[in-house]
FITI-698890 format. One record per residue (C-alpha): residue number from 1; residue in one letter; chain; x, y, z. Coordinates in Angstrom, 3 decimals, always signed. Layout:
NODE num residu chaine u v w
NODE NUM a A X Y Z
...
//
This chain:
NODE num residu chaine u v w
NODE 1 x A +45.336 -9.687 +11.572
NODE 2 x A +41.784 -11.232 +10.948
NODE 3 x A +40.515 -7.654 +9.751
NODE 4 x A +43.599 -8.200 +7.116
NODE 5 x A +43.162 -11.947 +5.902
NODE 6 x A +39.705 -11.900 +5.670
NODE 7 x A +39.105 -7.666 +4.861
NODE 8 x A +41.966 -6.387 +3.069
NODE 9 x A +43.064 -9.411 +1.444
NODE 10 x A +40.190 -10.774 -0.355
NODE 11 x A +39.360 -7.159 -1.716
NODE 12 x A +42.895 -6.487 -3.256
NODE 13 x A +42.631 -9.999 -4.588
NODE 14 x A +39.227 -9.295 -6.319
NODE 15 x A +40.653 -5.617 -7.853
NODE 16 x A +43.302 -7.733 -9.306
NODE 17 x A +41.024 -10.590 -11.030
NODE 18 x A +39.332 -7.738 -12.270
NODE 19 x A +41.441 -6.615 -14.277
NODE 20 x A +41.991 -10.463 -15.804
NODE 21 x A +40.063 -13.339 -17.915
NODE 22 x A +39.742 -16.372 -16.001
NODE 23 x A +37.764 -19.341 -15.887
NODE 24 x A +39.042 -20.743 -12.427
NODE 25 x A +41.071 -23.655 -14.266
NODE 26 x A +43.116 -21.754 -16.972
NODE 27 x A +45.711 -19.018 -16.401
NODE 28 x A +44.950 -15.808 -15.572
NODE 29 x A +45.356 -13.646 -18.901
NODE 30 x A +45.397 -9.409 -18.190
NODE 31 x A +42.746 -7.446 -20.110
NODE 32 x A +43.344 -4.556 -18.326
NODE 33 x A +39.643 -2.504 -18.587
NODE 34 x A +37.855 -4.346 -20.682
NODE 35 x A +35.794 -5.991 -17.529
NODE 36 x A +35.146 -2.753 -16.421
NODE 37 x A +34.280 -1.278 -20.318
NODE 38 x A +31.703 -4.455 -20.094
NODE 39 x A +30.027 -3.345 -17.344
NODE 40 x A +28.917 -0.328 -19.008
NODE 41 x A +27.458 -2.589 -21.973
NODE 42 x A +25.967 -5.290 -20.733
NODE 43 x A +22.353 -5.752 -20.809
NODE 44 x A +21.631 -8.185 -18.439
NODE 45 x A +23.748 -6.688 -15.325
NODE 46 x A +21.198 -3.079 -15.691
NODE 47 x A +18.942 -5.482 -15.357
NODE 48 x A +19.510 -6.921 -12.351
NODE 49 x A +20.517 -3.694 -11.160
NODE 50 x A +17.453 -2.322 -11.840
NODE 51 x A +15.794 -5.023 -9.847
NODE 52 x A +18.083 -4.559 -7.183
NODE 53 x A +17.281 -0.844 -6.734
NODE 54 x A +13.515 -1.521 -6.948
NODE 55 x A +14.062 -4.256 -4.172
NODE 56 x A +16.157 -1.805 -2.135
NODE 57 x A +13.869 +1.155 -2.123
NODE 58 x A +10.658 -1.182 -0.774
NODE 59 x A +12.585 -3.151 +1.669
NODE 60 x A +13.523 +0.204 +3.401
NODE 61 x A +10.521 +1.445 +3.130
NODE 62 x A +8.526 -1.541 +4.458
NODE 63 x A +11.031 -1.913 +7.103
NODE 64 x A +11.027 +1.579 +8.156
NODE 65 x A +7.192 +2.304 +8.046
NODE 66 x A +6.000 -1.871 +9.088
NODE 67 x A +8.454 -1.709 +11.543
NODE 68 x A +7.662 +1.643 +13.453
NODE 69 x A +3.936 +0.367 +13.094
NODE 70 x A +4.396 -2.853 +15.005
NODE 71 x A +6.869 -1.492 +17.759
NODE 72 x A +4.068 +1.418 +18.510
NODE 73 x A +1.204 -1.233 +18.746
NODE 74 x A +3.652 -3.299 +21.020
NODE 75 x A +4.546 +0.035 +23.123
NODE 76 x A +1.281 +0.335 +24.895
NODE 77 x A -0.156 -0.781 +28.124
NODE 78 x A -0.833 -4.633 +28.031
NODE 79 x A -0.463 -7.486 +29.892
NODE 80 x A +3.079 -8.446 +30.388
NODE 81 x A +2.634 -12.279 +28.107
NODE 82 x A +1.275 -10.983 +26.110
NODE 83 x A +3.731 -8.402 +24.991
NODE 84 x A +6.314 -11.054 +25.463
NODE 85 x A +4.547 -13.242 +23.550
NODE 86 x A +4.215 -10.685 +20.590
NODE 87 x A +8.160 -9.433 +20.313
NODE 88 x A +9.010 -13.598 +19.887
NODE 89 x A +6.532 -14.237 +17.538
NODE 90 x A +7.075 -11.252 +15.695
NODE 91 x A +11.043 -12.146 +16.087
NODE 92 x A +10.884 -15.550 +15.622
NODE 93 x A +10.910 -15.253 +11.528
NODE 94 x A +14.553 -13.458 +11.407
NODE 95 x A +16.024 -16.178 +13.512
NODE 96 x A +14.823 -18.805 +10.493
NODE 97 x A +17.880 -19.185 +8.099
NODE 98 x A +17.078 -17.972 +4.150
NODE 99 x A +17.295 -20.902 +2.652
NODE 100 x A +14.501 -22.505 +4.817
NODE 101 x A +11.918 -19.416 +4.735
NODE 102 x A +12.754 -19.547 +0.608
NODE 103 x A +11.856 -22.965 +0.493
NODE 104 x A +8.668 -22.480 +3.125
NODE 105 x A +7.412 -19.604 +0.579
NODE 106 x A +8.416 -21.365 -2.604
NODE 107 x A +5.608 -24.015 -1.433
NODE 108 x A +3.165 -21.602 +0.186
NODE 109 x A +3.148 -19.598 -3.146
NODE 110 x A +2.748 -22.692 -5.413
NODE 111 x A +0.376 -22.352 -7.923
NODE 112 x A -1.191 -25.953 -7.987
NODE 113 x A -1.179 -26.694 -3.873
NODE 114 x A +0.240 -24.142 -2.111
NODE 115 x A -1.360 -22.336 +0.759
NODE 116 x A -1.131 -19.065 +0.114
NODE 117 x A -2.720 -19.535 -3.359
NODE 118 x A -5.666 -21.433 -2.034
NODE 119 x A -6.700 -18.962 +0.689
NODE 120 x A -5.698 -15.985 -1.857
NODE 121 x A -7.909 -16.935 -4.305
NODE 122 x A -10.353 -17.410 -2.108
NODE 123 x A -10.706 -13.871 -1.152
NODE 124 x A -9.522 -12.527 -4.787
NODE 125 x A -6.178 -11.618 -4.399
NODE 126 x A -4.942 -10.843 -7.677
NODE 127 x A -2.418 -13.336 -9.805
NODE 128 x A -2.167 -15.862 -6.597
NODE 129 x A -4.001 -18.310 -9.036
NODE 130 x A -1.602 -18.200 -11.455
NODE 131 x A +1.245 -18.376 -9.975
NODE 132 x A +2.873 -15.480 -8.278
NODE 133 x A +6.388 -16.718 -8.830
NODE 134 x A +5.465 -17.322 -12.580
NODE 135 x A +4.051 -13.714 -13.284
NODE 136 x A +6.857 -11.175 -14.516
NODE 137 x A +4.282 -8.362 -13.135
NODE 138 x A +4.162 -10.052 -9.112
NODE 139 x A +7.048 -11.736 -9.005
NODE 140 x A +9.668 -9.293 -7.852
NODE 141 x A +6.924 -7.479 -4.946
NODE 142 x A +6.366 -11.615 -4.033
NODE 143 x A +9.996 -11.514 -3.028
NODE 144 x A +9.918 -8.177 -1.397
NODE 145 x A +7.442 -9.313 +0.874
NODE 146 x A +8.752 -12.919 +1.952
NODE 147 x A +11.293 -10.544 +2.813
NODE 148 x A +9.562 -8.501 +4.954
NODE 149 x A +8.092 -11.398 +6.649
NODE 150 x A +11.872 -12.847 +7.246
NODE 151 x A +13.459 -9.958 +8.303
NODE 152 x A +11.033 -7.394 +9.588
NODE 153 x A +11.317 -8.666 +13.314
NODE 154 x A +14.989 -6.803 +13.613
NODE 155 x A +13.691 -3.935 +12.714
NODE 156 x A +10.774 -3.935 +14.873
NODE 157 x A +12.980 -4.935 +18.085
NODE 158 x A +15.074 -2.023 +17.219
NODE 159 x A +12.273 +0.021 +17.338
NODE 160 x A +10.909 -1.484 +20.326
NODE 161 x A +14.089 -0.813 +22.191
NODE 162 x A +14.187 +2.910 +20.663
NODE 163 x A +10.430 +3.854 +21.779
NODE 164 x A +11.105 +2.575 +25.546
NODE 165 x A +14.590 +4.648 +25.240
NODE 166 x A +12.191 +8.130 +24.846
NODE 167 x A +12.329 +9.748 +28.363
NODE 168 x A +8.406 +9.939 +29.647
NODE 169 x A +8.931 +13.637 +30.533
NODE 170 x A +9.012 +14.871 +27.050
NODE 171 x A +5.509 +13.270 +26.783
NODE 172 x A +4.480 +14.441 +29.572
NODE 173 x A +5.852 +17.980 +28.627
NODE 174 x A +4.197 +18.291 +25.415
NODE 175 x A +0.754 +16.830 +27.165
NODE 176 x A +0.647 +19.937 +29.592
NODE 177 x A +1.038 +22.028 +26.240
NODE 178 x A -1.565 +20.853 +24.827
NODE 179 x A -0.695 +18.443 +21.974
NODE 180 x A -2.503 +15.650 +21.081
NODE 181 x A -1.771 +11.669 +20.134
NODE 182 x A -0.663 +13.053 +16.756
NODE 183 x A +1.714 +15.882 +17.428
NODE 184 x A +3.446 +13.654 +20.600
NODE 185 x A +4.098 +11.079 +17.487
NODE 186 x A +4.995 +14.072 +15.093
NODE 187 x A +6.922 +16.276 +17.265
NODE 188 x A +8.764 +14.065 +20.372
NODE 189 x A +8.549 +10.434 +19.425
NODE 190 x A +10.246 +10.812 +15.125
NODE 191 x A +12.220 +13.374 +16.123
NODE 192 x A +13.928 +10.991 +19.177
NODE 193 x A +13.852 +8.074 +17.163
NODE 194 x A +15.635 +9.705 +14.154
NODE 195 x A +19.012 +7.716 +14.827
NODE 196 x A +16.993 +4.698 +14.984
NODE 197 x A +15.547 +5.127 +11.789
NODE 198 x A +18.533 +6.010 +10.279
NODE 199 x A +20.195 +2.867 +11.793
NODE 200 x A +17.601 +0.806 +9.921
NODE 201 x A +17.468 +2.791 +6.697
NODE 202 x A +21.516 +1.928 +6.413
NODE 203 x A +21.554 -1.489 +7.323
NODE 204 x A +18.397 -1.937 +5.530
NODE 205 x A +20.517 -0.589 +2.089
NODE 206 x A +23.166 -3.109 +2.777
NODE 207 x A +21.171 -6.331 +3.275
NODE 208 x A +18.388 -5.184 +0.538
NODE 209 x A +21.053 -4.392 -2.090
NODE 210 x A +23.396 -7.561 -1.473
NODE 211 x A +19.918 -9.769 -1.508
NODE 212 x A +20.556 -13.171 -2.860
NODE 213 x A +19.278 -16.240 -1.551
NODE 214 x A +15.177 -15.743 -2.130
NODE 215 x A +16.285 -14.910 -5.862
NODE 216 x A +18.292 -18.046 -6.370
NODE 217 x A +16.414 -20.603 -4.479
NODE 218 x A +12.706 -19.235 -5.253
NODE 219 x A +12.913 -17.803 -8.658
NODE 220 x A +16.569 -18.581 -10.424
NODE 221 x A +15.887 -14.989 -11.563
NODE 222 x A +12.977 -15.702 -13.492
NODE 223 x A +10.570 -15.345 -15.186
NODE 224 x A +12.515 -13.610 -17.873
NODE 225 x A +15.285 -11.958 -15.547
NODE 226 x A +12.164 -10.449 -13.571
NODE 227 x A +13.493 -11.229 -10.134
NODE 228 x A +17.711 -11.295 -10.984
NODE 229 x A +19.576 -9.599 -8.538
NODE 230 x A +23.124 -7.995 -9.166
NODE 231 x A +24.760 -10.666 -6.340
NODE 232 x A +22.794 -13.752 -8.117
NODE 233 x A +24.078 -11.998 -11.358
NODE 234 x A +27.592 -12.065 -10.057
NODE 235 x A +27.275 -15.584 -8.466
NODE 236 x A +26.121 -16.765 -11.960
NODE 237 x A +28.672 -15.138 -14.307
NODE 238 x A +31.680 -16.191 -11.963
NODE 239 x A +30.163 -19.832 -10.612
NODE 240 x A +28.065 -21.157 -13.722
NODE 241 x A +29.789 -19.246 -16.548
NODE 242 x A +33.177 -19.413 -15.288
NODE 243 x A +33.665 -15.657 -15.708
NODE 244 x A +35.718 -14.936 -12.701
NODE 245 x A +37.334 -11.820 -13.892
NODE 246 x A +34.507 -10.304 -14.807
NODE 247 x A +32.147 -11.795 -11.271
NODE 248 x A +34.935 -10.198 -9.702
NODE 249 x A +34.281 -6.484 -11.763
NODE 250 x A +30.920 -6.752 -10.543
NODE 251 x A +31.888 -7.482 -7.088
NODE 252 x A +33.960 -4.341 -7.169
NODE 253 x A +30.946 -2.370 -8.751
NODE 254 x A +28.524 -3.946 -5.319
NODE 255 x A +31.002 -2.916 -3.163
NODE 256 x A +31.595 +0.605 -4.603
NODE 257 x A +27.681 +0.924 -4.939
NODE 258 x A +27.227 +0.157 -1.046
NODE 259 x A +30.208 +2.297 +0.085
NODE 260 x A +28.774 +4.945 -1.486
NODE 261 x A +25.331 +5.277 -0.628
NODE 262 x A +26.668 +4.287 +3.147
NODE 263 x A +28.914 +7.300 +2.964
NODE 264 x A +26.044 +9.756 +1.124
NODE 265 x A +23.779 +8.819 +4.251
NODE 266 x A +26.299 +9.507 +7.447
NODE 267 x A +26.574 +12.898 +5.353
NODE 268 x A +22.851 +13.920 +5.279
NODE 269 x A +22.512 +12.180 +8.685
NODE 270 x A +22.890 +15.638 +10.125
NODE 271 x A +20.162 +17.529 +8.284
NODE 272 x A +17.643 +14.892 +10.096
NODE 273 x A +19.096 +13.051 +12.523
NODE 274 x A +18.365 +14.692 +16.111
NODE 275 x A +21.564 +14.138 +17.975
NODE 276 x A +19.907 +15.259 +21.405
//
């Protein structure tokens, strides 16, 4: 029953407003494609898209390869608080709701007094002093990496917990053959963690592509649509134009996106993924 009211429900409801013109006080008025036709035309959604992709791609990328990294230099032999100490700081971030870390980073990246500016000029970062937030060229890789920051503690407790999963035999195996650091890491520890990475690479997709909050809060999709999302996109056209027929096209267009490339990756999942 709760899978239907809030599932089912709300996604037949948005298939039909797509197909309508509404402006949330009005009637609904059917216009049968031409929300859909619309989508193919307008400017500003490939846009946003295109940001969206961009954002996507790095945010797996970073969470897959920053991720691994951390949980490896955790693995090792170490004093007991101090390893503790590391997975909660290194956690603490994701537990931090959006809206505070956006505001926290809005400040921090500041052009006139934040932080992050100060000490980034300092030691020459590039475009700190003007603003990162401001520039159309660092603006969107700014977000990616408050992101990081915010969310790369899941990934690097599911890591964690996927590295101390490895049997110690198979290390010990391939050390009586012979191989070294590298080919253990190569050959025993990727090829066991494969369905970890490929649980992180999928859930990775689906936050990364439904990103919204750092966009709206931090940058409003500035400067010049450098930073728009499709979600801020849709929020926009169905909350501050009053476009709810065609917000609710581009709902259908997220959802169909994610499905997709969700169902695409359980199909390859078997040309990589080491189901030992």
């Amino acid at each position: 029953m709760l899978f239907l009211t809030f599932v089912v429900a709300p996604l037949f409801g948005a298939i039909a407003l797509s197909f309508t013109d509404w402006n949330l006080l009005g009637s609904k008025r059917f216009i049968g494609l031409d929300n859909f036709t619309r989508l193919a035309e307008d400017g500003d959604l490939h846009k946003a898209l295109g940001n969206t992709l961009i954002f996507t791609f790095w945010s797996i990328v970073l969470h897959v390869v920053v991720g691994l990294g951390m949980a490896l230099a955790v693995n090792r032999q170490m004093w007991r608080v101090t390893r503790y100490f590391l997975r909660t700081a290194f956690f603490f971030p994701f537990l931090v709701s959006w809206a505070a870390v956006a505001l926290i980073w809005q400040y921090a990246l500041d052009p006139n007094f934040g932080i992050a500016t100060f000490y980034g000029d300092k030691v020459g970062i590039p475009g700190l002093a003007d603003g990162w937030l401001l520039n159309k060229t660092y603006a969107l890789p700014a977000l990616i990496l408050v992101d990081l920051w915010h969310t790369i503690g899941f990934a690097f407790v599911v890591f964690l917990a996927g590295l101390q999963a490895i049997p110690g035999h198979l290390y010990e195996a391939s050390e009586v053959d012979g191989a070294g650091p590298v080919r253990r890491f190569w050959h025993v520890t990727l090829p066991m963690l494969s369905p970890t990475i490929f649980f992180i690479v999928v859930i990775s997709f689906i936050g990364a592509f439904q990103i919204f909050e750092p966009m709206y809060i931090m940058t409003r999709g500035g400067p010049d649509g450098a930073t728009s999302s499709v979600v801020q996109y849709l929020y926009e056209t169905g909350f501050r134009n009053y476009e709810v027929g065609y917000a609710a096209s581009i709902g259908l267009l997220v959802f169909v996106a994610v499905l997709a490339a969700t169902l695409v990756q359980f199909l390859l999942r078997r040309r990589w993924v080491f189901e030992g």
